[in-house]
C-alpha positions as CSV (number, residue, x, y, z in Angstrom):
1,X,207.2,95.4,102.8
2,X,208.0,93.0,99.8
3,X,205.8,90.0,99.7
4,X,206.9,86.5,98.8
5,X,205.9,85.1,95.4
6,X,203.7,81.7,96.3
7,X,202.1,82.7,99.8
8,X,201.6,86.4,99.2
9,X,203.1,87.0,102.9
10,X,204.6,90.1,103.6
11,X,208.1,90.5,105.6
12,X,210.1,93.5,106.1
13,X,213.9,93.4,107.1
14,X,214.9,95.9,110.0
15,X,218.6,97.2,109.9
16,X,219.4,98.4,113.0
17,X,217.4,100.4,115.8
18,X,216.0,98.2,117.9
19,X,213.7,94.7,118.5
20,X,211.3,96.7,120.3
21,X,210.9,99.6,117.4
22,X,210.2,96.5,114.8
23,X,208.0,95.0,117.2
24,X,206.3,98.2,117.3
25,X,206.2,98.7,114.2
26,X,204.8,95.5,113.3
27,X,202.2,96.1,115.7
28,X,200.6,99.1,113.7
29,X,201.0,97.8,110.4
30,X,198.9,95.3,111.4
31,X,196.1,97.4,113.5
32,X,197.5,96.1,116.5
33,X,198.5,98.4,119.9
34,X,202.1,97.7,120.6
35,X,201.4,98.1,124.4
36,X,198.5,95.6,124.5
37,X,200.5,92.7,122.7
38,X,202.6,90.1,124.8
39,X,206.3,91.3,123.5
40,X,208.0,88.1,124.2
41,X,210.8,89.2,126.0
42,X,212.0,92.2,123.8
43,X,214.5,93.4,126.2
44,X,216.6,91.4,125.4
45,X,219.4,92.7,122.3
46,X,220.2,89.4,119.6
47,X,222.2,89.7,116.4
48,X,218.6,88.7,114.8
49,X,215.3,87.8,115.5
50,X,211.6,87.2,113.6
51,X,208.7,88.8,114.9
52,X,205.2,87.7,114.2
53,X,201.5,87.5,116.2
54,X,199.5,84.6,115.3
55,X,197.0,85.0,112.8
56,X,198.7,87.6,110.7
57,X,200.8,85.9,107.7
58,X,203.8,88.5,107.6
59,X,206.9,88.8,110.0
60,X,209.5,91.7,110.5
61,X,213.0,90.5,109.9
62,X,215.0,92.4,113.0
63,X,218.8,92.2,112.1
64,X,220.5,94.4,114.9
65,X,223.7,95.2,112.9
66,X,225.5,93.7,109.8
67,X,229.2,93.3,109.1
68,X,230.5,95.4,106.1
69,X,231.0,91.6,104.5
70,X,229.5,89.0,105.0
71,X,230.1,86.3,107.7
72,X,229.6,82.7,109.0
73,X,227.9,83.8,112.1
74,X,225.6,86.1,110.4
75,X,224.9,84.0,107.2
76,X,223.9,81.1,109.8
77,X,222.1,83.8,112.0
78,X,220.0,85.0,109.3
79,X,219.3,81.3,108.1
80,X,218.2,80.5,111.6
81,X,215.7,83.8,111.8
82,X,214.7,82.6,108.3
83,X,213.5,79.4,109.8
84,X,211.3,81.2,112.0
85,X,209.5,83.3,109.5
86,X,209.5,80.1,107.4
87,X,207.5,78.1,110.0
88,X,204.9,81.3,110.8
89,X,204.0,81.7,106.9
90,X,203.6,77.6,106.5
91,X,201.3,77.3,110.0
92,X,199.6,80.6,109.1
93,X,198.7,78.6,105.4
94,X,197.7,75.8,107.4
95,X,200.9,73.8,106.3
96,X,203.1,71.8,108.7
97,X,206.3,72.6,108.3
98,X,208.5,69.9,109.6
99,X,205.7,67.2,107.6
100,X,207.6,65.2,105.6
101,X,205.4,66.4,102.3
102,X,206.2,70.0,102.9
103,X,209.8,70.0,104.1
104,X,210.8,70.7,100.6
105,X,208.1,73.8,100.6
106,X,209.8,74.8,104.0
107,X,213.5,74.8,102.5
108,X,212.7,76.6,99.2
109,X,211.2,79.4,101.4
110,X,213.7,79.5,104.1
111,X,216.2,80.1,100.7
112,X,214.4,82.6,99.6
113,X,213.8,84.7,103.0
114,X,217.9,84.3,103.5
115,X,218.5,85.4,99.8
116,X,216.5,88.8,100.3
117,X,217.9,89.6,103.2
118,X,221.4,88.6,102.1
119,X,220.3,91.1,99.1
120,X,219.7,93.7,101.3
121,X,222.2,93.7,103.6
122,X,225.5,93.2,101.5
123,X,224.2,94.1,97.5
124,X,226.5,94.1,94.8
125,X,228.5,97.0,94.1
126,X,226.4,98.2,90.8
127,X,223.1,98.1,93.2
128,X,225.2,100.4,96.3
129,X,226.3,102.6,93.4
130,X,222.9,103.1,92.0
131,X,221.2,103.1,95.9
132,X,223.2,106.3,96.4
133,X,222.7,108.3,93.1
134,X,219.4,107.4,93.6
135,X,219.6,109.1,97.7
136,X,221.7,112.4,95.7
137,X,224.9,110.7,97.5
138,X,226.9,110.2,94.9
């Protein structure tokens, strides 16, 4: 889990598997039995989704598959799940997100949650290259 640089809140980004398994997941990272928390409907399979239990300033970012490239769809997916996080961190510090004195706040971290993922999920060529020496692939 990496942790963002002004509210110390952790997030994780999931690559494939599925919203229950991150939810899961989630769940014992944080104590917390999977089976006695209210999933909020994780049957259901989106390109994307934030989870996060009130109380707890960190969020798994559940992407269900990625595109070899980048797209529209999945930039603006990921912005959207951003928002999400974005809004849990801000309400877990006790700041409104949608106030007019902390929209700016709200933005700056929504960039920065879509520029990790972004990072993670497509990273320049020099980064793949050394990902897999580093795995004894290559």
């Amino acid at each position: 889990m990496d942790r963002d640089p002004v509210f110390l809140s952790a997030f994780m980004v999931q690559l494939g598997g599925t919203k229950r398994g991150a939810f899961g997941w989630y769940c014992r990272r944080n104590g917390l039995d999977p089976a006695r928390q209210d999933d909020g409907g994780l049957d259901n399979d989106p390109l994307a989704a934030v989870l996060a239990k009130r109380g707890f300033k960190n969020f798994v970012l559940y992407v269900k598959t990625a595109p070899p490239a980048p797209d529209a769809v999945t930039v603006a997916t990921l912005a959207h799940e951003a928002f999400h996080g974005a809004c849990h961190v801000m309400n877990c510090a006790g700041i409104d997100p949608a106030a007019d004195a902390s929209d700016e706040a709200t933005a700056y971290y929504i960039g920065f949650v879509v520029r990790e993922v972004y990072a993670r999920l497509w990273p320049p060529p020099a980064a793949r290259k050394a990902r897999r020496r580093k795995a004894g692939k290559g």
